[in-house]
C-alpha positions in Angstrom: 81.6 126.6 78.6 83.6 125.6 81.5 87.6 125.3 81.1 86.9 121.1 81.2 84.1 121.1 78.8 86.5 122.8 76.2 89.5 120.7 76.8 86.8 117.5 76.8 85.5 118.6 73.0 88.5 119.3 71.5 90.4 116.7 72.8 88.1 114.5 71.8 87.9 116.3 68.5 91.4 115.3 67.8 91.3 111.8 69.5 91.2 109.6 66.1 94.3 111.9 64.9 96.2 110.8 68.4 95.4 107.4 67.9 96.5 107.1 64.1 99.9 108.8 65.5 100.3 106.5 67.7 99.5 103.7 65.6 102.3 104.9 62.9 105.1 105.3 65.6 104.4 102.0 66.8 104.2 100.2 63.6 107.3 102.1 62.3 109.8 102.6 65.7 113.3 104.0 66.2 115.8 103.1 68.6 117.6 106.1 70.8 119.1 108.8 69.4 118.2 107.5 65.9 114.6 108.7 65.5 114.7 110.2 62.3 111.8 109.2 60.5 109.5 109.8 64.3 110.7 113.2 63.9 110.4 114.5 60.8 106.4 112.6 61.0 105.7 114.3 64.1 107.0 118.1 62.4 105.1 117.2 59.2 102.0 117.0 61.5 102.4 119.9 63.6 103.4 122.1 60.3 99.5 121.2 59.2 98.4 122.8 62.8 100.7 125.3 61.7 102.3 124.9 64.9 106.2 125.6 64.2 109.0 124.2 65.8 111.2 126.4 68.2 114.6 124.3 67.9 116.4 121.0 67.9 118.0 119.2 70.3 120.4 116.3 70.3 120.0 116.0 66.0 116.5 114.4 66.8 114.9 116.1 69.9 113.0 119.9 68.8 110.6 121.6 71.3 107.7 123.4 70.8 106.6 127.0 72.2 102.9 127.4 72.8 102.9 131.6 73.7 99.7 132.8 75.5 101.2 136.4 74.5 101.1 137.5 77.4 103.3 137.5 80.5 103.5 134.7 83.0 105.3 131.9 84.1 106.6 129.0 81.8 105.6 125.8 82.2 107.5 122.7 79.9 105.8 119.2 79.2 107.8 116.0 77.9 107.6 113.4 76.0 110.2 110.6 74.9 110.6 109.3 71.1 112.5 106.4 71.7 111.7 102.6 71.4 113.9 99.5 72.8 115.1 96.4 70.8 112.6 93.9 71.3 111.0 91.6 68.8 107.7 92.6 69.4 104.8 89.6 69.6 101.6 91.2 69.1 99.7 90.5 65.9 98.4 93.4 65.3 97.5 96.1 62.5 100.0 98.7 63.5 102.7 95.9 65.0 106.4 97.2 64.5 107.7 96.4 60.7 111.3 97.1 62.0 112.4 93.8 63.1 113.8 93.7 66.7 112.8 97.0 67.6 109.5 97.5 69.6 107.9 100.4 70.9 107.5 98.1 74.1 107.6 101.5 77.2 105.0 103.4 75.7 106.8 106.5 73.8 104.8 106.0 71.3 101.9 106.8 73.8 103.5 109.6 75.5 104.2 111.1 72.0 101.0 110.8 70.6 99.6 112.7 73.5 101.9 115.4 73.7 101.2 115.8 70.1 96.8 116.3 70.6 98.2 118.3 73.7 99.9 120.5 71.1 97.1 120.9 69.1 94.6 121.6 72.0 96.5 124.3 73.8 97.3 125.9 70.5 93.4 126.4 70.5 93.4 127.8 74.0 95.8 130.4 74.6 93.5 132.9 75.8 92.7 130.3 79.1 96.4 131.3 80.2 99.2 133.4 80.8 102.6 132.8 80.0 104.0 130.0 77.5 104.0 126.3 77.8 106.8 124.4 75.8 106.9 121.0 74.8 110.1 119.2 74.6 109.8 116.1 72.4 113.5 114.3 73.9 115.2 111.7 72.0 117.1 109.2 73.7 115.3 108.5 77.0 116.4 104.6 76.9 119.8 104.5 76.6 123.1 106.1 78.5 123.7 109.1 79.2 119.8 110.1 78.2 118.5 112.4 75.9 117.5 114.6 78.7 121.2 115.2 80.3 122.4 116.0 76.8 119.3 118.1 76.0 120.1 120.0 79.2 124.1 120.0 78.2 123.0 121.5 75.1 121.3 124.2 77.0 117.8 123.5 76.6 117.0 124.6 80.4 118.5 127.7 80.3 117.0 129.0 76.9 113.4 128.3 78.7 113.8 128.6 82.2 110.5 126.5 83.0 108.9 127.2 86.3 107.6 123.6 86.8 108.2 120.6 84.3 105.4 117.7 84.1 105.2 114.0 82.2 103.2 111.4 82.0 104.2 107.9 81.8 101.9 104.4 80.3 100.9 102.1 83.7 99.5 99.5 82.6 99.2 98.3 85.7 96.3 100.6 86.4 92.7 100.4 83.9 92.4 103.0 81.2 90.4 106.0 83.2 93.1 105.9 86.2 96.3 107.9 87.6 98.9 107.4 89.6 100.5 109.8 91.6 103.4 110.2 94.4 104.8 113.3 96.0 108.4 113.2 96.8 110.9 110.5 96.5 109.5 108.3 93.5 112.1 106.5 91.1 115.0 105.5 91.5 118.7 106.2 90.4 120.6 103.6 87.9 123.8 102.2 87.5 125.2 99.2 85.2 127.9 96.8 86.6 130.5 95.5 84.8 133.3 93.0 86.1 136.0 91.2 84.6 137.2 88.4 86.3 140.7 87.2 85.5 142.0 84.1 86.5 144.3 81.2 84.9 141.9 78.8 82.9 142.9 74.8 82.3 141.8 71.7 82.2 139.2 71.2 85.1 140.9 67.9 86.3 143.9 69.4 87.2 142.4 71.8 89.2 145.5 73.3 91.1 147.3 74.4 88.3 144.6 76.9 87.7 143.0 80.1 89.0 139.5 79.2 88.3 137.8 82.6 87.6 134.1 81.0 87.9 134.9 80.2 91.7 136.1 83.5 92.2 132.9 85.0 90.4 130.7 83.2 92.6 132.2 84.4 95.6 131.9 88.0 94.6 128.4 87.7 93.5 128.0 86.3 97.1 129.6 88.5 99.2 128.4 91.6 96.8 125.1 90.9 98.0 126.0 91.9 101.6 125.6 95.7 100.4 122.5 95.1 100.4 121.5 93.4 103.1 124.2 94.5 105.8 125.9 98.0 104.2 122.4 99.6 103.4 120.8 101.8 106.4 118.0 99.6 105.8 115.7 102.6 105.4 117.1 103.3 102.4 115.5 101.6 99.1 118.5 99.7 97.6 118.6 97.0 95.1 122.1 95.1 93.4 120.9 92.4 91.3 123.1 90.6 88.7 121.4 89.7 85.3 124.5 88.0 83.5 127.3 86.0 83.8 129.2 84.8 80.9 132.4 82.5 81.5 133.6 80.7 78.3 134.6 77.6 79.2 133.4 73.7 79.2 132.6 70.7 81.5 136.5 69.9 81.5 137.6 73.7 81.0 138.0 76.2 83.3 137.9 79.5 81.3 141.1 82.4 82.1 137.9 85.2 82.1 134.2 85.2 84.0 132.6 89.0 82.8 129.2 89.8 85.0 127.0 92.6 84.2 124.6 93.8 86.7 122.4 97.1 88.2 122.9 99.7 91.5 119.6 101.3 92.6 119.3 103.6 95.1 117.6 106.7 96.1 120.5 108.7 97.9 123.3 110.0 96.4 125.9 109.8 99.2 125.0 106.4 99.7 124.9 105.8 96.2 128.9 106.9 96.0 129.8 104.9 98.5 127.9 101.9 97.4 130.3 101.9 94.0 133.6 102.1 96.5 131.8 98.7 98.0 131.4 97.3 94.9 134.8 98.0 93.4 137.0 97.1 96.8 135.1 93.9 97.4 135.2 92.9 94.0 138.8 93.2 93.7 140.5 92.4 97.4 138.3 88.5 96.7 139.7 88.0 93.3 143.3 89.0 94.5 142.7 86.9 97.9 142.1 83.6 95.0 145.2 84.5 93.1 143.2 86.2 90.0 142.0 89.8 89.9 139.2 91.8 88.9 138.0 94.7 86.6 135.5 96.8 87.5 133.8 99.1 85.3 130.4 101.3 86.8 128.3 103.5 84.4 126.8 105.7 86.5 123.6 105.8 85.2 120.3 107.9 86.4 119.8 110.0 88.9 116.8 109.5 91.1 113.5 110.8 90.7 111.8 113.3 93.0 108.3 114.3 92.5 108.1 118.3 94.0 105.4 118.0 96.3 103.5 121.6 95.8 103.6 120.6 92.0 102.9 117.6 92.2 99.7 117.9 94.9 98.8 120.8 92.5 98.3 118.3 89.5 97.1 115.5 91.8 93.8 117.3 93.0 93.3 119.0 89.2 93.6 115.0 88.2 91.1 114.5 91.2 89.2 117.5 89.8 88.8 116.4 86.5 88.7 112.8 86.6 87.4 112.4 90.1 89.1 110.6 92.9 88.1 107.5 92.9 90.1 107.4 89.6 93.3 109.0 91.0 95.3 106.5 93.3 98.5 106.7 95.3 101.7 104.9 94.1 104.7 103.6 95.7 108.5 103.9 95.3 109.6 102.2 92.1 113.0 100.9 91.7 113.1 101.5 87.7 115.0 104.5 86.6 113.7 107.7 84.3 115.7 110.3 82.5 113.5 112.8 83.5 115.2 112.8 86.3 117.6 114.9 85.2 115.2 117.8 84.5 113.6 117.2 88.4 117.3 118.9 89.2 116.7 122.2 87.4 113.0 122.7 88.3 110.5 121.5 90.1 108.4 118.3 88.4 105.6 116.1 88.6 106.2 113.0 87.0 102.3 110.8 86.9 101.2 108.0 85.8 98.7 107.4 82.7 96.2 103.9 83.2 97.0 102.4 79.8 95.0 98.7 81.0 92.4 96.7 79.0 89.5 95.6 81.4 89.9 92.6 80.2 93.1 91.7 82.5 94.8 88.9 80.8 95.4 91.5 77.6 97.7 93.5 80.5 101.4 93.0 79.7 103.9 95.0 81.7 106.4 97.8 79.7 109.6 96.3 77.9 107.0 92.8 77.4 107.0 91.5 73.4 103.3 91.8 74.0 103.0 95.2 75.4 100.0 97.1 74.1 97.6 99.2 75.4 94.0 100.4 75.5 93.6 102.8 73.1 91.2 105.0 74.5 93.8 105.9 76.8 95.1 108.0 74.6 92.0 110.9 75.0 92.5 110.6 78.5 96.5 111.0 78.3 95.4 114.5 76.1 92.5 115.8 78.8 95.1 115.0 81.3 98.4 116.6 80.2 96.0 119.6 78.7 94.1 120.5 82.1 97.0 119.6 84.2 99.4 122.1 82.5 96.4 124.9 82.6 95.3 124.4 85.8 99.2 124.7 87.0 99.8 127.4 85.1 96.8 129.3 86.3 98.0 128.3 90.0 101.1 129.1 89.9 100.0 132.9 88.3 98.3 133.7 91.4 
């Protein structure tokens, strides 16, 4: 039999297992960093493969070494544990019973896969040379990201992968397709806080106050000119400003307007210089209104480049395997990924699972209450990660 024929019977073996994995993380999610119960399911499983676990990382990340035995290069595949809190809205058997917590990006998915990819290339180490490792990462959702603290802890050095690759739910494409983009792809993220301080009152009497919501609006305003006239406008940039929260009423002017907000970019300089923007025009318009401003920037993300050898490596294995009519092109994405962070200590290919329904109007987009995806995606996500990895591995042996 011929390397896809294996990987298409036993993935397909193992394809009900995936999906009742899935099912259980979605039905019983965990927020970041607190995925207790996710990992502890997901060890009890692999202990009945009698796969073992190599180590832990960041109390609930562990990793997985799959040895061929004999000596190659080392390739690591990810997956992310983590689920968001949102009140999910599908009715459903497996919907979340933990209320306000959702496995609404997909981990569940990515999880599940990794997991029949575990149990697949445990079966097939004499197709390869060298080890593959799987790194099940906590945290990916919230600041500073599991996989920053996963490499802090030294999980990079212990390994030393040659190439890195995940795979990521799109429902945006039908079940059967992939996405894939050489080079720049995601971009970085960083939150926005300011605190406007003014002099609050009653709003008749106007002049005896330093009305922070004026002043708010004129930063918001003038912020926007990053954009649009600081920006080489060849460089992907977005500043958008999600809240705004001044407590006053309609005869109150409050003393304190606080605005929350997001930098994306996909240059670091730039990205540096955009925060001095931020913070000096922020500040010189409150103090030029009599108030002043506080201005607080998590630096967030990093962005996300796709290797292109790696990643045009996978992308004709995909075509390979799937065909091409079934593997597409994407575009720059403004969103953020903490895999990011790995993209700077080896080269990556970071791809894009279809996750659709035909039926269209099922089709919700990630971090929707009624996310949910086509289940049979799940045996392609497993043929995927499973020939991709070999295929590289092979390559990159040569």
């Amino acid at each position: 039999m011929e390397l896809k024929d294996i990987i298409k019977e036993k993935a397909a073996a193992i394809f009900e297992q995936t999906k009742t994995i899935r099912e259980h993380l979605h039905k019983y999610p965990e927020l970041s960093f607190q995925e207790y119960e996710t990992s502890k399911y997901l060890k009890e499983i692999l202990a009945t493969w009698n796969i073992e676990i190599d180590a832990k990382w960041v109390e609930t990340g562990f990793s997985v070494v799959i040895d061929s035995g004999k000596e190659g290069k080392t390739i690591a595949l990810r997956a992310d544990l983590d689920a968001l809190p949102i009140q999910e809205e599908n009715e459903t058997a497996y919907k979340s019973q933990k209320d306000g917590i959702m496995h609404a990006c997909g981990h569940d998915v990515h999880s599940a896969c990794l997991m029949g990819v575990a149990k697949v290339l445990s079966e097939m180490k004499d197709f390869f040379t060298g080890r593959i490792i799987l790194f099940f990462q906590a945290g990916e959702e919230k600041l500073p990201g599991g996989a920053s603290l996963m490499i802090k802890e030294g999980i990079m050095d212990k390994y030393k992968p040659d190439a890195m690759i995940a795979q990521h739910v799109y429902p945006e494409f039908e079940t059967g397709f992939f996405g894939f983009k050489e080079g720049m792809y995601m971009a970085s993220a960083d939150e926005i806080y300011l605190k406007v301080i003014g002099k609050g009152g009653h709003a008749a009497l106007p002049h005896n106050n330093v009305d922070p919501i004026i002043i708010a609006s004129s930063i918001l305003l003038e912020l926007q000119q990053i954009v649009s006239r600081i920006a080489p406008p060849t460089l992907p940039t977005v500043l958008s400003f999600g809240k705004i929260k001044g407590e006053g009423a309609t005869n109150v002017i409050p003393s304190v307007v606080e605005i929350e907000g997001t930098l994306r970019t996909m240059n670091e300089e730039w990205r540096a210089k955009f925060h001095t923007a931020i913070e000096n025009i922020s500040k010189n318009i409150a103090e030029s209104f009599g108030g002043k401003c506080e201005v607080d920037i998590k630096k967030g993300y990093p962005f996300l480049v796709n290797d292109e050898k790696i990643t045009s490596i996978c992308k004709e294995a995909a075509c390979d395997y799937f065909g091409i009519d079934f593997v597409k092109d994407l575009d720059l994405r403004m969103t953020a990924e903490d895999f990011s962070y790995f993209s700077q200590h080896c080269p990556v290919c970071f791809y894009r699972l279809g996750v659709g329904f035909k039926e269209a109007s099922k089709n919700n987009s990630v971090h929707h209450p009624k996310f949910d995806i086509d289940s049979n995606s799940l045996l392609k996500g497993v043929e995927a990660m499973s020939f991709l990895s070999l295929n590289l591995m092979n390559k990159l042996n040569q």
